[in-house]
Residue frames as a rotation matrix with the C-alpha (Angstrom) as fourth column:
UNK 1
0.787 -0.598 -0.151 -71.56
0.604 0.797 -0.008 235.19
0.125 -0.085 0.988 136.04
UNK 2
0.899 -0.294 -0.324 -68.66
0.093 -0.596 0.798 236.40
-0.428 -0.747 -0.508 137.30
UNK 3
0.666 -0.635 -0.391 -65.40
-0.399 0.138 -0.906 236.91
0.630 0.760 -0.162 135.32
UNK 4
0.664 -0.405 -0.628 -62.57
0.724 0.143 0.674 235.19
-0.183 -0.903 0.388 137.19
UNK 5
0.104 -0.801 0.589 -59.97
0.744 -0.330 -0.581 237.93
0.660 0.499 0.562 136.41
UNK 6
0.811 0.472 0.345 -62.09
0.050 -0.643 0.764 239.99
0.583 -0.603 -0.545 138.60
UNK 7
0.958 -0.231 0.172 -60.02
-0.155 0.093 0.984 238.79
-0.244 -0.968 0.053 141.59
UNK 8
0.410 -0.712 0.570 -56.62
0.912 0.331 -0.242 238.88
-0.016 0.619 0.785 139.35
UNK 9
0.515 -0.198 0.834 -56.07
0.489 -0.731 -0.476 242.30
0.704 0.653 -0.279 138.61
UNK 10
-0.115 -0.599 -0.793 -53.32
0.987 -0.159 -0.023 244.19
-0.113 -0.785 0.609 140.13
UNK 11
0.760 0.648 0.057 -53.93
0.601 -0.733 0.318 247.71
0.248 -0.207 -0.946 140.89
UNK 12
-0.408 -0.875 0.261 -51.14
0.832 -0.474 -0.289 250.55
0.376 0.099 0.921 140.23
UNK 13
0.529 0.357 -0.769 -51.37
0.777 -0.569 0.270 253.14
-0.341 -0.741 -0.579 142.91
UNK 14
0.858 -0.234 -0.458 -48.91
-0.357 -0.912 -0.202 255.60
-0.370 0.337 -0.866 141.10
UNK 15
0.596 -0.772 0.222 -45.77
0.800 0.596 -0.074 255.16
-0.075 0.222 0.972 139.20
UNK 16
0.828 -0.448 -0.336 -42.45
-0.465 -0.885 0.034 258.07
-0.313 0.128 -0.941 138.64
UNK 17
0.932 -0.351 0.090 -39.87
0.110 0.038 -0.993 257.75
0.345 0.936 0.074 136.15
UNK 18
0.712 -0.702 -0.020 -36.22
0.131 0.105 0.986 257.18
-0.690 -0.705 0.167 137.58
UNK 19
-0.503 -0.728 0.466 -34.15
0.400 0.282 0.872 256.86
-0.766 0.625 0.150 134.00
UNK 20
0.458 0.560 0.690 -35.70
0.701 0.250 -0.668 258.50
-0.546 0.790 -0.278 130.59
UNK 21
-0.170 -0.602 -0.780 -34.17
-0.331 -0.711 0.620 259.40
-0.928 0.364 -0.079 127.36
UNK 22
0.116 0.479 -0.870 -34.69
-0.931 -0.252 -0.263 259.14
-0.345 0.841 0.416 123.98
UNK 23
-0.717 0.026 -0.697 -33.87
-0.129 0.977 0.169 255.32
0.685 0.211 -0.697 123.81
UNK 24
-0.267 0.466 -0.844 -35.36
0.664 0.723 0.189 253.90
0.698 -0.510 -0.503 127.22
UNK 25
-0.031 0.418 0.908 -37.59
-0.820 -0.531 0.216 255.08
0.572 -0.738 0.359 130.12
UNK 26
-0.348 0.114 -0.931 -37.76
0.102 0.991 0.083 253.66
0.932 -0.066 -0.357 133.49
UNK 27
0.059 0.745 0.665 -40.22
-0.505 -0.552 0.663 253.68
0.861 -0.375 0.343 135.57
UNK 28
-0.992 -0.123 0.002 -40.78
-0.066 0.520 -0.852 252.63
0.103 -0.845 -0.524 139.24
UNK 29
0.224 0.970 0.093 -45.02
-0.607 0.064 0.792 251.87
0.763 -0.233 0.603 139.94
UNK 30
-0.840 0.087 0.535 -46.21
-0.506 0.230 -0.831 251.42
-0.195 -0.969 -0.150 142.88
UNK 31
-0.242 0.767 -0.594 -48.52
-0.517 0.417 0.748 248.46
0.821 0.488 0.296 142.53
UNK 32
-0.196 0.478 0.856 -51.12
-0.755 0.483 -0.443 245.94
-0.626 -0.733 0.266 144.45
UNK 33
-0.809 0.471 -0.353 -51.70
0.135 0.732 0.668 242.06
0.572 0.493 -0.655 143.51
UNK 34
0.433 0.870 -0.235 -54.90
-0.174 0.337 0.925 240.53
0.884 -0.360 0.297 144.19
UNK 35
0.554 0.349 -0.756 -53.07
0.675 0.343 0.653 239.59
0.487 -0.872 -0.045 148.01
UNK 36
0.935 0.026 0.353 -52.90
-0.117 -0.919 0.378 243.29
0.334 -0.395 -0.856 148.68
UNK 37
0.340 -0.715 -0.611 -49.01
0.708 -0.232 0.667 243.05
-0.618 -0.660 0.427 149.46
UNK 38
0.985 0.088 0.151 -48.14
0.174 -0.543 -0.822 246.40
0.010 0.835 -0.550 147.79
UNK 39
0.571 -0.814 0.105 -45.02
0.347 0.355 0.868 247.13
-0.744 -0.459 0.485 146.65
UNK 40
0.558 0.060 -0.828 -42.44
-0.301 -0.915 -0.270 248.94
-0.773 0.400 -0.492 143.76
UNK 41
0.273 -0.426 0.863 -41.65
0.705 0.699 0.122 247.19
-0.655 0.575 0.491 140.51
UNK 42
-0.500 -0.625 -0.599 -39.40
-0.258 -0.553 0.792 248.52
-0.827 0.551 0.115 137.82
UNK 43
0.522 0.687 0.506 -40.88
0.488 0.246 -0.838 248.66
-0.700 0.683 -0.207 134.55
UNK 44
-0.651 -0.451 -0.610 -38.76
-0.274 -0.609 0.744 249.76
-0.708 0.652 0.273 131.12
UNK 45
0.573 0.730 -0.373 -40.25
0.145 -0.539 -0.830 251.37
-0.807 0.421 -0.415 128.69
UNK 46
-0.579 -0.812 -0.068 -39.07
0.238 -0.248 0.939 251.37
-0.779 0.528 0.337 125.20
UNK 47
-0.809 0.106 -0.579 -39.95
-0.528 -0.564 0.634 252.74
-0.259 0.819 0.512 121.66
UNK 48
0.446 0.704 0.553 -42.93
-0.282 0.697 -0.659 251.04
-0.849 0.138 0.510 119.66
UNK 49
-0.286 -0.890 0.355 -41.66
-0.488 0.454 0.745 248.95
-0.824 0.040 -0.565 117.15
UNK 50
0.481 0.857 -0.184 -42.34
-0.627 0.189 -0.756 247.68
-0.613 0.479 0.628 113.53
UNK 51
-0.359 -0.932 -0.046 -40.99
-0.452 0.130 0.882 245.36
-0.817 0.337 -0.468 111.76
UNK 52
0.231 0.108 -0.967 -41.01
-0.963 -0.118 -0.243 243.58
-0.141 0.987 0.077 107.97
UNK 53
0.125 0.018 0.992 -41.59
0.268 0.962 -0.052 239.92
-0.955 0.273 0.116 106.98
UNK 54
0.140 0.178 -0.974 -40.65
-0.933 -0.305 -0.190 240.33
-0.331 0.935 0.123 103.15
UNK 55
0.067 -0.190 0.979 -41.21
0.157 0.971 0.178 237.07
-0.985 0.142 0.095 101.50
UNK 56
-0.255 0.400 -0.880 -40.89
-0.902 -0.426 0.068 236.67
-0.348 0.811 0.469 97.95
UNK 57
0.367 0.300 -0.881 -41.87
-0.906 0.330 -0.265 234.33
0.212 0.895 0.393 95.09
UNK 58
-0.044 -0.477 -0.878 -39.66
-0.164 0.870 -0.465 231.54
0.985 0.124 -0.117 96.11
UNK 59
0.884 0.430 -0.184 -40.70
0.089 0.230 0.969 231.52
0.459 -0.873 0.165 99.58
UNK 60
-0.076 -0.997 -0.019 -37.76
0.622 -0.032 -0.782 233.13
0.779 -0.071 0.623 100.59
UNK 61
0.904 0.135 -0.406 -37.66
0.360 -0.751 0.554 235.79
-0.230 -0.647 -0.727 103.77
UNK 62
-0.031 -0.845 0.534 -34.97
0.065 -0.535 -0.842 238.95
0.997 0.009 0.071 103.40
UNK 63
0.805 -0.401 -0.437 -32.70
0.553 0.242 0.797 238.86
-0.214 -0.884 0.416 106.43
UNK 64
0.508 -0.812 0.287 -30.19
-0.775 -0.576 -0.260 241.30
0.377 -0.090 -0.922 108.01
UNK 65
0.662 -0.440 -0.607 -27.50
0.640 0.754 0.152 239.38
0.391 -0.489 0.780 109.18
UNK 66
0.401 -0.260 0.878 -25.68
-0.219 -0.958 -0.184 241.73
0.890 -0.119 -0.441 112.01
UNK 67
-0.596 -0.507 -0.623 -23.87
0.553 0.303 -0.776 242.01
0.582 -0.807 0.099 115.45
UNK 68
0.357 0.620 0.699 -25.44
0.009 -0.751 0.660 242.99
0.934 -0.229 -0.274 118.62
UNK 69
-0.530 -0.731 0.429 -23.31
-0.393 -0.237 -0.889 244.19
0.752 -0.639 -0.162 121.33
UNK 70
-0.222 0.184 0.958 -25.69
-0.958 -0.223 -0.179 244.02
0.180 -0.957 0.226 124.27
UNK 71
0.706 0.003 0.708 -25.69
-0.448 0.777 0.443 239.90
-0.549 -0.630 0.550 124.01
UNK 72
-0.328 -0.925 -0.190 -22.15
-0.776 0.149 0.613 240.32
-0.539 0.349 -0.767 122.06
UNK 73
-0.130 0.154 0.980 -23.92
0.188 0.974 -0.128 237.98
-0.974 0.167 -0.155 119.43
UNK 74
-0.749 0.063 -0.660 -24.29
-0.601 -0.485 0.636 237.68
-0.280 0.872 0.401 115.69
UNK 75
-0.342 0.793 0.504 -27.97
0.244 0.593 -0.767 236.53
-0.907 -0.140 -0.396 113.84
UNK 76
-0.628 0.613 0.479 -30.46
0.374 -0.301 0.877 237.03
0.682 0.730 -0.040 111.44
UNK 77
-0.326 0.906 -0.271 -33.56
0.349 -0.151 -0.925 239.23
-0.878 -0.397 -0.267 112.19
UNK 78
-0.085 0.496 0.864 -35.63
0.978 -0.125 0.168 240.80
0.191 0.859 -0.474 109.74
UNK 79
-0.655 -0.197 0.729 -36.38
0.270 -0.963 -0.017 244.82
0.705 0.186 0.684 109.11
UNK 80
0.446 0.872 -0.203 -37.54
0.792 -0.278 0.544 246.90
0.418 -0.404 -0.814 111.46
UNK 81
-0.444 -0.799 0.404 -37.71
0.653 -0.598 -0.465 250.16
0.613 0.058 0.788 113.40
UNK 82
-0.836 -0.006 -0.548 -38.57
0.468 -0.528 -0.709 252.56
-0.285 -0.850 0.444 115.64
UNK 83
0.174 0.929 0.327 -42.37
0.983 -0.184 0.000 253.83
0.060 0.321 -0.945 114.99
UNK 84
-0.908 -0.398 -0.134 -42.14
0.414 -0.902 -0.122 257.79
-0.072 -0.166 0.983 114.95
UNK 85
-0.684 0.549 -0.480 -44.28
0.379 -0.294 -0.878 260.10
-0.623 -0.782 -0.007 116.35
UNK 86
0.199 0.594 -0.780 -47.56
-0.770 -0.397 -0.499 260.18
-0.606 0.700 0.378 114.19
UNK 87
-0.478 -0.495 -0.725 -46.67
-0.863 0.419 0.283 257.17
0.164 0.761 -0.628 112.06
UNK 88
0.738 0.673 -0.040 -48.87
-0.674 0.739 -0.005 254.30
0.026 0.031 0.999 111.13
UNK 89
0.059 -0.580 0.812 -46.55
-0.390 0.736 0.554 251.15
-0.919 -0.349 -0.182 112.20
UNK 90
0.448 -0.164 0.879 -46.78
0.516 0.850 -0.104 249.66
-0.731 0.500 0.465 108.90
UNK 91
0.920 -0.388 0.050 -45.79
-0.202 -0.579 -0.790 253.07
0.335 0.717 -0.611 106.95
UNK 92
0.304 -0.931 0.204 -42.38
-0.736 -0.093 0.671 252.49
-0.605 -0.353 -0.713 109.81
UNK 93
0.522 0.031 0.853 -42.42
-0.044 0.999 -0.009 249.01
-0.852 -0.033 0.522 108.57
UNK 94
0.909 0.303 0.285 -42.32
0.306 -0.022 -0.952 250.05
-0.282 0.953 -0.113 105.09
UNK 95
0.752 -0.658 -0.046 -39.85
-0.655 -0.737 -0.166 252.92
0.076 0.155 -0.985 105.21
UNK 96
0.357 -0.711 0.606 -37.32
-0.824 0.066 0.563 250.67
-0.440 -0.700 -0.562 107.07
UNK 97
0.791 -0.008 0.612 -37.47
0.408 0.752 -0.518 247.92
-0.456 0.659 0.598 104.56
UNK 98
0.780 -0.419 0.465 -36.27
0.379 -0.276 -0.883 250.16
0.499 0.865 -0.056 101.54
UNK 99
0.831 -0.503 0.237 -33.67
-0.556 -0.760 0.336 252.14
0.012 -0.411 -0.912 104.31
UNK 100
0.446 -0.523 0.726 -32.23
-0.335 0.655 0.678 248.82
-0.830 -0.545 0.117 106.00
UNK 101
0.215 -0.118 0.969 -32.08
0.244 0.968 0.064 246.67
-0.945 0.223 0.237 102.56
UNK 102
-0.765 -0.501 -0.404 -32.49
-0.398 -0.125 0.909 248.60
-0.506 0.856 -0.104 99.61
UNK 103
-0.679 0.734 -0.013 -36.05
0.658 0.617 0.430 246.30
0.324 0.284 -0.903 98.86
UNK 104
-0.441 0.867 0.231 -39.44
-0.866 -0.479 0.146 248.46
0.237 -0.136 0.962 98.63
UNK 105
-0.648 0.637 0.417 -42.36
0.349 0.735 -0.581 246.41
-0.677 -0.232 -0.699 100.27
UNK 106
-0.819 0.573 -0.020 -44.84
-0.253 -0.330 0.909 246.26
0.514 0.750 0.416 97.34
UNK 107
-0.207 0.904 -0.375 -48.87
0.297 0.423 0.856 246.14
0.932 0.065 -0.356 97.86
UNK 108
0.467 0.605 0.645 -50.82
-0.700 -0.193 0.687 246.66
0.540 -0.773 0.334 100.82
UNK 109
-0.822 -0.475 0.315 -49.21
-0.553 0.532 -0.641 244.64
0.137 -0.701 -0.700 104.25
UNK 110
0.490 0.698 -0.522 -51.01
0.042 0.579 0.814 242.23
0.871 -0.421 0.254 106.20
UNK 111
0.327 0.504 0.799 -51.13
-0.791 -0.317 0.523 242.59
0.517 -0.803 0.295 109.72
UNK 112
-0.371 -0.395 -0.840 -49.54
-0.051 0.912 -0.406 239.54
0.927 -0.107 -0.359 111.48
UNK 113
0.508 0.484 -0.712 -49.91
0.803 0.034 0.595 240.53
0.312 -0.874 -0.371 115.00
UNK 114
0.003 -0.335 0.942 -48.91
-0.446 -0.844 -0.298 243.26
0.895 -0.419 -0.151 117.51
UNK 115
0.705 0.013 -0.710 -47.47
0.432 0.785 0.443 241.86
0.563 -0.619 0.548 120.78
UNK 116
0.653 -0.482 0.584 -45.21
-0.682 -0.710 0.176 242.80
0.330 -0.513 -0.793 123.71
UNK 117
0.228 -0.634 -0.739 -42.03
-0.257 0.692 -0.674 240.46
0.939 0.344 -0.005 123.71
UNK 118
-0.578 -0.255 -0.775 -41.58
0.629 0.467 -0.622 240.41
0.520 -0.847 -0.110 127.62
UNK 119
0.079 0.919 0.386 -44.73
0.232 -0.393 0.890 241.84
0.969 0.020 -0.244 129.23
UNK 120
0.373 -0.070 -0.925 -43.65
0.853 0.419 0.312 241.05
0.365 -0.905 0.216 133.09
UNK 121
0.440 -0.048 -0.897 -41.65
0.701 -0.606 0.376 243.82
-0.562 -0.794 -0.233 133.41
UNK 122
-0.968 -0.220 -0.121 -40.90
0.000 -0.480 0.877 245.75
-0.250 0.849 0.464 129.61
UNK 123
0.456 0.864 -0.214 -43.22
0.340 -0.392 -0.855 247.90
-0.822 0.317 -0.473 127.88
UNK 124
-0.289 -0.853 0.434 -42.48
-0.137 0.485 0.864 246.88
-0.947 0.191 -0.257 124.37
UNK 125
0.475 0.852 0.218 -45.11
-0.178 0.336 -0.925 246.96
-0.862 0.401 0.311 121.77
UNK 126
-0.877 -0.478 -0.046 -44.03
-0.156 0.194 0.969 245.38
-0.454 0.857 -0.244 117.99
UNK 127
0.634 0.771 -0.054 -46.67
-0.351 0.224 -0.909 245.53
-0.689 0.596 0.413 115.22
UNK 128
-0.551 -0.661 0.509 -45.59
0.074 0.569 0.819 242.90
-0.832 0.488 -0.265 112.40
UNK 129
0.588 0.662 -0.465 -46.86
-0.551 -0.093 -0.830 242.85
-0.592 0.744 0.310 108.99
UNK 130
-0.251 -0.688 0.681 -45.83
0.207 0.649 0.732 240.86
-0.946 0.324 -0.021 105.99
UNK 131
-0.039 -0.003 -0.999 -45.22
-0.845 -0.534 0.035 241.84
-0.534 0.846 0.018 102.28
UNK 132
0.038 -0.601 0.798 -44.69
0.335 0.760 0.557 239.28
-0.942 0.246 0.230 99.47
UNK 133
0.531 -0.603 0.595 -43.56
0.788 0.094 -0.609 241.11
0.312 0.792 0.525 96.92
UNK 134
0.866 0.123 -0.485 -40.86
0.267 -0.933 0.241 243.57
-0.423 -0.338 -0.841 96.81
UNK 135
0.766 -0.471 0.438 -38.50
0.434 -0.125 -0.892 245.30
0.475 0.873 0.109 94.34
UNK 136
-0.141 -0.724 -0.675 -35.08
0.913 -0.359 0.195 246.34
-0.383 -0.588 0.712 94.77
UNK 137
0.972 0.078 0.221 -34.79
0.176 -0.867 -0.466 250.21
0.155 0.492 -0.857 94.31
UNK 138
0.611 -0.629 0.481 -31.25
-0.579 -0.769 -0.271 250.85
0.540 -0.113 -0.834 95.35
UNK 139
-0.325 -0.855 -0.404 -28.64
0.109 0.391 -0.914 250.45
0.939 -0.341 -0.034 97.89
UNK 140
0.182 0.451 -0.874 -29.34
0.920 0.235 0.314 250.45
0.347 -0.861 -0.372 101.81
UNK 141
0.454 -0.166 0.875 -29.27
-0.103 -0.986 -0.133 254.42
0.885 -0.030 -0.465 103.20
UNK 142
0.536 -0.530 0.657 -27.48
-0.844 -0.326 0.426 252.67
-0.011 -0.783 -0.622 106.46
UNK 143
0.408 -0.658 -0.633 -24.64
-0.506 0.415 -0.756 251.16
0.760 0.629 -0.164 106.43
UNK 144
-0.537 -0.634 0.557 -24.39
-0.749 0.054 -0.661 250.37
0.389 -0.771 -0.503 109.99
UNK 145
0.257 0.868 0.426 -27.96
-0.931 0.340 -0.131 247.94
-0.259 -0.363 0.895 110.05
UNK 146
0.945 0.253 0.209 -25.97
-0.234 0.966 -0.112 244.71
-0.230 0.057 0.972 108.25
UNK 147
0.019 -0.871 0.491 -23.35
-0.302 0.463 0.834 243.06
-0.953 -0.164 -0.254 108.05
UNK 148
-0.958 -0.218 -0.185 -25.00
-0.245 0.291 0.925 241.06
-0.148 0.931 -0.332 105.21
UNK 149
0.088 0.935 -0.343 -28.74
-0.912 -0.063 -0.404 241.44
-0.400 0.348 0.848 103.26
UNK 150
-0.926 -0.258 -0.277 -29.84
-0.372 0.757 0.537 238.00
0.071 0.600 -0.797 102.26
UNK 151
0.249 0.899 0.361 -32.83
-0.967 0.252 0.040 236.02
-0.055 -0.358 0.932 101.38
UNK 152
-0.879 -0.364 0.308 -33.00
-0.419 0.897 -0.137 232.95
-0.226 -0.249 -0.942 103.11
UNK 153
-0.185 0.879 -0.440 -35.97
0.002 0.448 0.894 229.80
0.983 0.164 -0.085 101.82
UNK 154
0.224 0.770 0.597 -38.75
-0.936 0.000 0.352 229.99
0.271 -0.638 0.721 104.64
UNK 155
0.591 -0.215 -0.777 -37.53
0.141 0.976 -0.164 225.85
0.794 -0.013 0.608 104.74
UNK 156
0.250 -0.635 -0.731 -34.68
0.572 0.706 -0.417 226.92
0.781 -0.314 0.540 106.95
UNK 157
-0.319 -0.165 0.933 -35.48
-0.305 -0.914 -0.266 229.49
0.897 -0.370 0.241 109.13
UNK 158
0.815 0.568 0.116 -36.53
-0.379 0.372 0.847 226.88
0.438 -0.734 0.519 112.02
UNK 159
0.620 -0.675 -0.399 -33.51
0.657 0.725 -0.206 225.21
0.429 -0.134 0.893 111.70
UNK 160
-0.199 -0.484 0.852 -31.78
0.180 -0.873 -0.453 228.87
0.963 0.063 0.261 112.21
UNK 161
0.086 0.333 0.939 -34.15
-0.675 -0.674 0.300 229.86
0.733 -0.660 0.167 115.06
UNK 162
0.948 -0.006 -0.317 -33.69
0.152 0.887 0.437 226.48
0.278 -0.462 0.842 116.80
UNK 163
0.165 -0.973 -0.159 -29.93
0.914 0.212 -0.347 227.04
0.372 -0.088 0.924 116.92
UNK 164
0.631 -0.034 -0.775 -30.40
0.270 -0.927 0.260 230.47
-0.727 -0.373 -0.576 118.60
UNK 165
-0.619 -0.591 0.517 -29.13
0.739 -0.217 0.637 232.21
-0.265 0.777 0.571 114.93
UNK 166
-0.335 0.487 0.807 -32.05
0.232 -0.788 0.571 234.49
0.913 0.378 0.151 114.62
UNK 167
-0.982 -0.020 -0.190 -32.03
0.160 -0.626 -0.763 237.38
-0.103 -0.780 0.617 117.43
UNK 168
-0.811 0.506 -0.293 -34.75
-0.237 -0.742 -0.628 238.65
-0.535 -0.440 0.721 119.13
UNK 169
-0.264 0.959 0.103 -38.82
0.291 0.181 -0.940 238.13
-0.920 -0.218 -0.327 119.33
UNK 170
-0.067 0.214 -0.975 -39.22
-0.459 -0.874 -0.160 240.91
-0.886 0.437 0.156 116.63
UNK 171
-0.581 -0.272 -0.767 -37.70
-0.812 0.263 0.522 238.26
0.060 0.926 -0.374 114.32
UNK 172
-0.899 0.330 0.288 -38.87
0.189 0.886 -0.423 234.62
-0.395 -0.326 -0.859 116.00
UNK 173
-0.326 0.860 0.391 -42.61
0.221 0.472 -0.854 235.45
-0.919 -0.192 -0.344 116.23
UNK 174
0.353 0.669 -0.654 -43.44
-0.815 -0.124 -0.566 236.52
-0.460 0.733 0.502 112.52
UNK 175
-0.470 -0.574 -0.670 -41.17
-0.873 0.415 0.257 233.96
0.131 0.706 -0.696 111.46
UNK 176
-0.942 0.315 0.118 -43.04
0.236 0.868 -0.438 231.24
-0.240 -0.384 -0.891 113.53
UNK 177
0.179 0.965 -0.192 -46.71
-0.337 -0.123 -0.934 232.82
-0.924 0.232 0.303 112.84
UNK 178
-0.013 0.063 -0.998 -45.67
-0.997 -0.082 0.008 232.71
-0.081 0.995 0.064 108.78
UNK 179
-0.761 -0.455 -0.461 -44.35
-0.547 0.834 0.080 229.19
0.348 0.313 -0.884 109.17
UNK 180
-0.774 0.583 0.247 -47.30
0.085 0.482 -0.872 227.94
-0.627 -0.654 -0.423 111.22
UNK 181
-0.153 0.639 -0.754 -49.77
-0.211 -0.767 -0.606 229.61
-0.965 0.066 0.252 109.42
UNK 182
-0.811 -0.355 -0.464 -48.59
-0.485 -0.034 0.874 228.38
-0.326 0.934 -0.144 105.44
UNK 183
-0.617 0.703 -0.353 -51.12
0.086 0.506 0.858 225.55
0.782 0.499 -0.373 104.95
UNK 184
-0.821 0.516 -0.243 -53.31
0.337 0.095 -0.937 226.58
-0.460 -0.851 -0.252 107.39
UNK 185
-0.456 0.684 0.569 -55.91
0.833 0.553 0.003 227.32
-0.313 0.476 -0.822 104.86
UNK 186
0.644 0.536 0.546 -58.70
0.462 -0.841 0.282 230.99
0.610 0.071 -0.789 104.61
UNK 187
0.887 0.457 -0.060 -58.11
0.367 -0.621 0.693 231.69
0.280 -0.637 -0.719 107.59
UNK 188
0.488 -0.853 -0.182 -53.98
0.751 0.304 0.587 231.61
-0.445 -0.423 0.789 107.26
UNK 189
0.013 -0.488 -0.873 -51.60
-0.500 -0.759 0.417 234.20
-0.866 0.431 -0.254 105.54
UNK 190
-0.924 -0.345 0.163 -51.53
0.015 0.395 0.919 232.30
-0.381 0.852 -0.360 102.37
């Protein structure tokens, strides 16, 4: 049997970097769909990415609450950061918790997923994980990541993300996997 993808698959004939520094790389690739018109698509490249669901006891989630210039907007997202070279995505996860907030993630993570937030024409990877417990040790070591550290109940983070109040994929999809996922039974995060 034949897969049908077979006749799907687009074929990248070579690709060369036009833009790259330590934030973003872009690339031009020279590619083929499946009806052979070939042709040069931009592709940006950015960092891999981890980020922190911390829930605690009261079904709460810690939230930065912050400005972001490039869609001049303020939100909630949860912790996260830049993987570094050699780093296990959930040790970034970790670190960036206790940096961003001041909160250690206690216990072993769980996995959530690992996903690429616009796939079409960004090379993006985020690995998510979720904690539920986690202790304060301190103050945040940057002062430039919030505006304002809060946990918010897990009740009203739809209503938030519905009103375009929580920024960016990084935050949306664990928040929607956790919320989907509560009474969902073994096979769920609970």
């Amino acid at each position: 049997m034949e897969d049908s993808r077979d006749g799907l698959v687009w074929h990248v004939h070579g690709r060369r970097t036009i833009y790259d520094n330590k934030w973003i790389k872009l690339d031009l690739v020279d590619v083929e769909p499946p009806d052979g018109n070939r042709f040069e698509h931009h592709v940006v490249r950015l960092h891999h990415v981890a980020v922190a669901l911390l829930v605690n006891e009261q079904d709460e989630v810690l939230t930065l609450w912050r400005y972001r210039f490039a869609v001049n907007q303020w939100g909630y997202e949860i912790i996260g950061g830049l993987v570094e070279e050699g780093e296990n995505p959930a040790v970034t996860a970790a670190r960036e918790a206790e940096e961003e907030t001041g909160w250690r993630p206690v216990g072993e993570p769980e996995h959530i997923a690992t996903f690429q937030p616009l796939p079409g024409m960004v090379d993006a990877p985020v690995n998510a994980y979720i904690w539920r417990q986690a202790e304060k040790v301190g103050e945040p070591t940057d002062a430039e990541e919030a505006a304002r550290i809060e946990w918010i109940p897990i009740g009203r983070m739809l209503d938030l993300i519905r009103r375009g109040e929580v920024l960016g994929s990084g935050a949306i999809v664990p928040l929607l996997f956790y919320l989907a996922s509560r009474n969902a039974g073994p096979s769920g995060v609970r």
